[in-house]
C-alpha positions, 0 to 999 in steps of 0.5 A: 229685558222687561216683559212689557218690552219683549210683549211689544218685540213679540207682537212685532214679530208675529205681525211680520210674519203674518205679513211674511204669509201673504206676501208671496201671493201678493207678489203674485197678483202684483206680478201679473198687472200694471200695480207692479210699481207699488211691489217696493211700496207694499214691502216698506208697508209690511215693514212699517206694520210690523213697527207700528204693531211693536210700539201699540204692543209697547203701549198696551202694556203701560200702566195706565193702559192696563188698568183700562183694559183691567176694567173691561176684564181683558187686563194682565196684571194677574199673569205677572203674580209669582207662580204657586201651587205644586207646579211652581217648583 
């Protein structure tokens, strides 16, 4: 699998599980008030989140978008060089 593609499913991952934090609490003030009805909808969000995360991950990692970043001095590219040094081994 490539790094850009597991970058993205990475990404997605840990936006699921921040929303997966804050979920019980929002179940919580949901529980107690008359927005019960959207507890269906804040999950589908939460979902939807997640995914949309993954594909901006997917597309932060394309060429061009890296070579944006690279100028702004926030780039990649350097941590895909084969490791040196006497760690490398």
């Amino acid at each position: 699998m490539q790094s850009k593609n597991k970058r993205a499913i990475r990404t997605a991952l840990q936006t699921l599980a921040a929303v997966a934090a804050v979920l019980p609490a929002l179940a919580a003030l949901l529980a107690d008030s008359a927005l019960a009805v959207a507890a269906p909808w804040a999950v589908a969000a939460a979902g939807t989140a997640a995914v949309a995360a993954g594909i901006v991950a997917r597309f932060m990692a394309s060429d061009p978008f890296e070579r944006l970043l690279d100028r702004f001095g926030i780039g990649l590219r350097d941590d895909t060089a084969p490791p040196s040094g006497p760690a490398a081994g």
